[in-house]
VEXBA-133799 format. One record per residue: x, y, z of N, C-alpha, C, O, CB in turn. Coordinates in steps of 0.02 Angstrom, whole numbers, plus 50000, padded with zeros to 5 digits. Glycine has a CB too. Example, Ala and Ser with C-alpha at 12.3 -4.5 7.8 and 13.67 -1.06 7.14 Angstrom:
BEGIN
NODE;50660;49716;50390;50615;49775;50390;50660;49835;50390;50712;49834;50423;50565;49776;50452
NODE;50642;49888;50354;50684;49947;50357;50645;50002;50394;50670;50057;50402;50704;49970;50286
***
This chain:
BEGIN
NODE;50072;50813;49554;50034;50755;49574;50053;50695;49532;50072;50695;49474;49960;50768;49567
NODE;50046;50646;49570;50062;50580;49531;50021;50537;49531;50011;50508;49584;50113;50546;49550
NODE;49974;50514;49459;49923;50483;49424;49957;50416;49396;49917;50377;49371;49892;50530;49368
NODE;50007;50402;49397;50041;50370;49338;50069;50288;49387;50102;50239;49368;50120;50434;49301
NODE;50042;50301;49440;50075;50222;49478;50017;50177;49465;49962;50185;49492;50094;50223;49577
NODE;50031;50120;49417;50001;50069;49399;49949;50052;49466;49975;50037;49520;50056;50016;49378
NODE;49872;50053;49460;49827;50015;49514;49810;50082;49557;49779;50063;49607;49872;49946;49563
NODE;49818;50146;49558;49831;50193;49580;49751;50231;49554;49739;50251;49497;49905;50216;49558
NODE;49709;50232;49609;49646;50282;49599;49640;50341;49633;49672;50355;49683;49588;50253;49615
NODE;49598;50379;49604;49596;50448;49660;49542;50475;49667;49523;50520;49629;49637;50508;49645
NODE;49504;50451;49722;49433;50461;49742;49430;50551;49742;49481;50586;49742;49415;50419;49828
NODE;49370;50574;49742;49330;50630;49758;49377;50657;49816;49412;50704;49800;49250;50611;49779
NODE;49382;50636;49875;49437;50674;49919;49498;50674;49914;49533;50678;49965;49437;50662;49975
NODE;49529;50666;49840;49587;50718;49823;49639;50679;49840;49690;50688;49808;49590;50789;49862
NODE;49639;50624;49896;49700;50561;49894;49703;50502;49838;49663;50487;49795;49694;50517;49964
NODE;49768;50472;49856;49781;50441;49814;49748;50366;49839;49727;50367;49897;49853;50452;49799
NODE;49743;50321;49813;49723;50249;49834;49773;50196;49792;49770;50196;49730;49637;50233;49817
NODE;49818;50150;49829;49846;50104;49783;49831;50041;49827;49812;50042;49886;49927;50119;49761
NODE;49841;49993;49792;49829;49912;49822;49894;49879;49806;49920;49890;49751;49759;49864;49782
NODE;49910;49854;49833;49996;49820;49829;49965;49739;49868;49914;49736;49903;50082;49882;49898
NODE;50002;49688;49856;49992;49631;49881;50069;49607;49901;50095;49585;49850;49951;49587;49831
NODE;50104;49604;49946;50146;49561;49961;50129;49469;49980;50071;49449;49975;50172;49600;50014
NODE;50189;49418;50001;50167;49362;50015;50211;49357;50086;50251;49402;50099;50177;49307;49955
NODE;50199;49292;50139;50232;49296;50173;50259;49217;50163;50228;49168;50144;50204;49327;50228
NODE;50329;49222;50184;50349;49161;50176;50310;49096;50222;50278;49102;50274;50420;49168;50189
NODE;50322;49048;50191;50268;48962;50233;50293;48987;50319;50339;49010;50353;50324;48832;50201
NODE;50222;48962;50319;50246;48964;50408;50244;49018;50448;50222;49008;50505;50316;48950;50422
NODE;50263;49080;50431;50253;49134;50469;50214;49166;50483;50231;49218;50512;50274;49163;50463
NODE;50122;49151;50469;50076;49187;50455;50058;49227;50534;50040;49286;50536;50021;49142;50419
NODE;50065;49191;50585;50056;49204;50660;50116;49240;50682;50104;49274;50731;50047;49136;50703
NODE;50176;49244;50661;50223;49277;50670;50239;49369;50659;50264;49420;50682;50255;49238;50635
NODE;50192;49332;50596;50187;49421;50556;50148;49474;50589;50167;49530;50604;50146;49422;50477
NODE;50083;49443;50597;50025;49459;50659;50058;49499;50703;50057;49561;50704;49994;49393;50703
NODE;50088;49461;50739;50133;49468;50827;50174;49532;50789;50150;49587;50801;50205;49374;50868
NODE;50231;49533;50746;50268;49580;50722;50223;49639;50730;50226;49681;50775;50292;49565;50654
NODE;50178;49636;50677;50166;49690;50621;50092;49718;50668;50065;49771;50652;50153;49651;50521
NODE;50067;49679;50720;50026;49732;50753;50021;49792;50793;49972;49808;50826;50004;49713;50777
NODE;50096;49838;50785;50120;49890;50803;50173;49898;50757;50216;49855;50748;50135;49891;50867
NODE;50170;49967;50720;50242;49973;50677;50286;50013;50737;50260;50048;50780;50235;50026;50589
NODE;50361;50000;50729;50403;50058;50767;50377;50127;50762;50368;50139;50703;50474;50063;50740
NODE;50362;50178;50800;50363;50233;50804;50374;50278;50760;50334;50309;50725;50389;50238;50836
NODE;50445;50283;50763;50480;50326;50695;50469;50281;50621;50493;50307;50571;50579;50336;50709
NODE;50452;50248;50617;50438;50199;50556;50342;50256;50557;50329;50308;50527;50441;50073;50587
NODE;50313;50228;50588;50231;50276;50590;50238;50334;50575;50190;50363;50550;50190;50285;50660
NODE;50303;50373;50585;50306;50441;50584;50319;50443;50528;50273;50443;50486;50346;50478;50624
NODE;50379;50445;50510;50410;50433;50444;50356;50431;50367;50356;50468;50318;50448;50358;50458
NODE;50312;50367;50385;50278;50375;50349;50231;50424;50330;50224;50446;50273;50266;50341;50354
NODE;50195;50442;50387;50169;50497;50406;50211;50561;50371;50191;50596;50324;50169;50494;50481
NODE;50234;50562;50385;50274;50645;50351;50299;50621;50278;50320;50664;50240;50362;50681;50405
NODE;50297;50559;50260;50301;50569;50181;50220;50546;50141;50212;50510;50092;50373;50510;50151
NODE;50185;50571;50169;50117;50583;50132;50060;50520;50149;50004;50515;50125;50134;50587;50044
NODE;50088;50481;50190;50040;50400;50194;49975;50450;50244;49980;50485;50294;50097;50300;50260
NODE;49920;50432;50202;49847;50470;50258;49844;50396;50303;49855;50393;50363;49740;50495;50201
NODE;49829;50349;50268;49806;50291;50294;49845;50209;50256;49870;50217;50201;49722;50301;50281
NODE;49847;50158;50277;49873;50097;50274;49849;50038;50318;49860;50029;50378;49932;50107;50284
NODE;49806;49989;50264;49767;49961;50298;49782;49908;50258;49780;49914;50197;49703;49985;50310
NODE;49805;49832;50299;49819;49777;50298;49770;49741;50307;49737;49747;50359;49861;49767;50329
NODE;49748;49676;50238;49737;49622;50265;49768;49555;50245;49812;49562;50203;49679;49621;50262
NODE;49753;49470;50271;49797;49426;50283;49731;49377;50258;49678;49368;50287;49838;49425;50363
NODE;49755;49351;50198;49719;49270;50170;49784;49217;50155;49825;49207;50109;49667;49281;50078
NODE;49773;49196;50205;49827;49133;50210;49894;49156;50184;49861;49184;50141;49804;49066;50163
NODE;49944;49168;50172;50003;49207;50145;50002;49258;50120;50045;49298;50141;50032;49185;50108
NODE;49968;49276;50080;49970;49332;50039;49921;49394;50083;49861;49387;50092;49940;49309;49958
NODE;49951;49439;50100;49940;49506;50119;49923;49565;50070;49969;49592;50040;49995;49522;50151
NODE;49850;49588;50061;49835;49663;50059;49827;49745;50072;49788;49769;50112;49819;49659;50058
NODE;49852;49766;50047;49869;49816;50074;49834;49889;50041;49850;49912;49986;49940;49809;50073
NODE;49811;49903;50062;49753;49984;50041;49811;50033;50081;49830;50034;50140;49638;49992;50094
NODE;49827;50066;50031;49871;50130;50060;49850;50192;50013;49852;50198;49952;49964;50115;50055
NODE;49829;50239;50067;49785;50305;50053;49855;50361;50044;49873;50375;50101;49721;50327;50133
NODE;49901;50400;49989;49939;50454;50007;49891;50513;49995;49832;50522;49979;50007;50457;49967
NODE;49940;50546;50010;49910;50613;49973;49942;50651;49907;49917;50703;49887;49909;50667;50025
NODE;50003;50617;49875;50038;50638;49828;50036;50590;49782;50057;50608;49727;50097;50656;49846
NODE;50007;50508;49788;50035;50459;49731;50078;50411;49810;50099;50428;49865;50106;50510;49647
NODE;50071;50350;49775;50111;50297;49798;50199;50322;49774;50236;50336;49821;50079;50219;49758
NODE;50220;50325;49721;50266;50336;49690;50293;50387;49724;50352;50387;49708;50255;50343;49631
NODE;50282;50431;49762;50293;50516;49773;50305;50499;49841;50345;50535;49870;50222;50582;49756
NODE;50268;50434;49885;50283;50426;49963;50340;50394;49941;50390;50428;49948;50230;50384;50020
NODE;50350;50325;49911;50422;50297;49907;50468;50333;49903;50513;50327;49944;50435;50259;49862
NODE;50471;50377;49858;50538;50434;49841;50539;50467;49886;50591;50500;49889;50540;50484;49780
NODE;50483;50481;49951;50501;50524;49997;50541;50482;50058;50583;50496;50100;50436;50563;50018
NODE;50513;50438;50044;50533;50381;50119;50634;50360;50087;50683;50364;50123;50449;50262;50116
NODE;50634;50343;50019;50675;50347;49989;50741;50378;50010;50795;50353;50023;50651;50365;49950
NODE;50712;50458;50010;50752;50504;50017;50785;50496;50096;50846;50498;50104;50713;50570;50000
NODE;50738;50486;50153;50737;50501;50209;50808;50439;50250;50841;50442;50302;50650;50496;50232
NODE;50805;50394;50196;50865;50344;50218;50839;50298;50258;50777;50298;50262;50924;50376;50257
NODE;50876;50248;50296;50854;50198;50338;50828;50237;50392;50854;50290;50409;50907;50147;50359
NODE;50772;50211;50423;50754;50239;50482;50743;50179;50534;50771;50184;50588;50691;50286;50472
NODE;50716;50140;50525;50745;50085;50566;50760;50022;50544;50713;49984;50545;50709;50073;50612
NODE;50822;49997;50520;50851;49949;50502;50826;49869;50523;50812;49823;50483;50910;49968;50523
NODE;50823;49867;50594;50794;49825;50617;50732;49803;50609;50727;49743;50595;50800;49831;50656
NODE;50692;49829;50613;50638;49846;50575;50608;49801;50516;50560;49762;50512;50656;49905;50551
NODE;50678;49830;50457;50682;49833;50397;50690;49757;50383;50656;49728;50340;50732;49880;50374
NODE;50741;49724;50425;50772;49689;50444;50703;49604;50465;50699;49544;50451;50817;49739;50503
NODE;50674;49645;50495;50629;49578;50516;50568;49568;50485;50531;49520;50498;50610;49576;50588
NODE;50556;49612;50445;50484;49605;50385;50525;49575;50333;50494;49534;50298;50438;49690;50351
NODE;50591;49585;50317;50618;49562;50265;50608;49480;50257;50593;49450;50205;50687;49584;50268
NODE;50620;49453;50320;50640;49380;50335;50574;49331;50353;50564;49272;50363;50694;49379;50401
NODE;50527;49408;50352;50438;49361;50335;50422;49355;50303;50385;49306;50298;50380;49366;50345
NODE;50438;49419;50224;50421;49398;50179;50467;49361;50118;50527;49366;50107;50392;49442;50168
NODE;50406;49316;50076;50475;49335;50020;50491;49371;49983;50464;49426;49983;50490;49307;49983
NODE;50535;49357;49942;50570;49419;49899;50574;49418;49826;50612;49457;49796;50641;49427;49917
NODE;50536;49375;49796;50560;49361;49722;50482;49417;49699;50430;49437;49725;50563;49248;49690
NODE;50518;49424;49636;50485;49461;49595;50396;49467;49594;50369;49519;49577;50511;49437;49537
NODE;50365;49419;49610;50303;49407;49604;50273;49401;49669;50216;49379;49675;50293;49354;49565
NODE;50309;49419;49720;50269;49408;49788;50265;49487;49803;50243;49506;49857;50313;49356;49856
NODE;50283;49523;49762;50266;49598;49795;50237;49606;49749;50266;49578;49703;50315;49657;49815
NODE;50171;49641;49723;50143;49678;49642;50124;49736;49671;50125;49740;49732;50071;49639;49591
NODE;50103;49789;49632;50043;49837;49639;49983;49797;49610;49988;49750;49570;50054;49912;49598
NODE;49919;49827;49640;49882;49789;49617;49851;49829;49537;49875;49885;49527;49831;49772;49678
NODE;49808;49807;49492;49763;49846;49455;49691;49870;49469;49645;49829;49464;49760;49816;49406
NODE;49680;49928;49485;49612;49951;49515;49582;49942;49455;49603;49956;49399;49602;50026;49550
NODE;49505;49905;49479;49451;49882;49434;49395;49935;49437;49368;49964;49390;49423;49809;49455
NODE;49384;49942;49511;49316;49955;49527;49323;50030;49579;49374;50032;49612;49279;49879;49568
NODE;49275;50088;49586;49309;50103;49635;49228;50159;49640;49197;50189;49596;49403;50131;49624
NODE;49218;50153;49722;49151;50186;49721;49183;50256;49800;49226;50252;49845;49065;50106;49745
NODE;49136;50308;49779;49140;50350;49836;49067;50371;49868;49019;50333;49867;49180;50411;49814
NODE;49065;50424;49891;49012;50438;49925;48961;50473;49872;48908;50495;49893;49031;50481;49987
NODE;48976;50477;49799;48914;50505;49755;48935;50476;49706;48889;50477;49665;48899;50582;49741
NODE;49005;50432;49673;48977;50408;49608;49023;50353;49592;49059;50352;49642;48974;50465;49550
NODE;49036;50323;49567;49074;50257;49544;49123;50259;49509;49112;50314;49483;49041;50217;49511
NODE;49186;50238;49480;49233;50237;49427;49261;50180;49400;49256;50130;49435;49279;50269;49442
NODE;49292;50173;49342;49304;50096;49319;49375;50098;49313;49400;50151;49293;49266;50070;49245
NODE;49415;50045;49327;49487;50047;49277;49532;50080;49340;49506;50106;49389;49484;50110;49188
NODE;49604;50073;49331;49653;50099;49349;49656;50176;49358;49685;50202;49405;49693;50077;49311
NODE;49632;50202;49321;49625;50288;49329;49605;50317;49364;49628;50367;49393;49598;50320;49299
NODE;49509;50263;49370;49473;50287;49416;49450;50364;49400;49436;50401;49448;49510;50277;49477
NODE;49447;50388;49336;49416;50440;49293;49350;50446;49286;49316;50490;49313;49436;50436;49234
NODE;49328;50402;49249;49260;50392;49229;49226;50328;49265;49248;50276;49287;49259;50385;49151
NODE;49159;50358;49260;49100;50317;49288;49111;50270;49255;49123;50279;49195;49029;50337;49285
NODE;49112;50193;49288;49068;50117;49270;49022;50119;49216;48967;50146;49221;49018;50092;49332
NODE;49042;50094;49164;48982;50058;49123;48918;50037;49175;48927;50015;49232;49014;49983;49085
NODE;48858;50049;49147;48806;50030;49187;48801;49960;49168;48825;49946;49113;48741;50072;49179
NODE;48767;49900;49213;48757;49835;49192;48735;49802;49132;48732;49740;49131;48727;49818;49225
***
């Protein structure tokens, strides 16, 4: 199992939780929409068979959030998707040219806060309960 990807929590049901923020370049915010409201197929699959449970996008003026649920670690789907090679280039190809690319428009995020269906956790680890108020 992999604990160790920066922003990376792991609720009570045994998946992983990471937050990543990409940006999208000026101008394309309606573009991305139109793109990205269906992924290719084998792109869904793909992911799918390298551990993604869930991936859930949202959009504040450029900058994009992203909640992605594995079941091995964030780190453990990349190296799987990694492994698997290009799967669709094109694809690859047209998210590239929405977003940008410099160092600071992609992060993981740092998990602060993180609640489930019986108890709360603080911090990146997501180990221990919240300080109470």
């Amino acid at each position: 199992m992999d604990d160790s990807t920066p922003g990376t929590t792991r609720p009570s049901g045994g998946t992983h939780v990471t937050g990543r923020r990409t940006r999208l370049r000026p101008g394309l915010e309606a573009r991305y929409e139109t793109v990205h409201a269906r992924i290719p197929e084998p792109v869904f699959e793909a992911l799918r068979a390298c551990g993604v449970v869930s991936w859930r996008i949202w959009r504040d003026g450029r900058s994009l959030f992203h909640c992605i649920e594995t079941e091995r670690g964030y780190d453990a789907m990349v190296e799987r998707i990694v492994a698997l090679g290009p799967i669709d280039p094109e694809w690859d190809a047209t998210i590239a040219a929405l977003l940008e690319q410099d160092e600071e428009a992609d992060a993981l995020l740092p998990a602060v806060w993180t609640m489930d269906r019986t108890r709360q956790y603080a911090g990146a680890a997501g180990t221990g309960p919240a300080a109470p108020a």
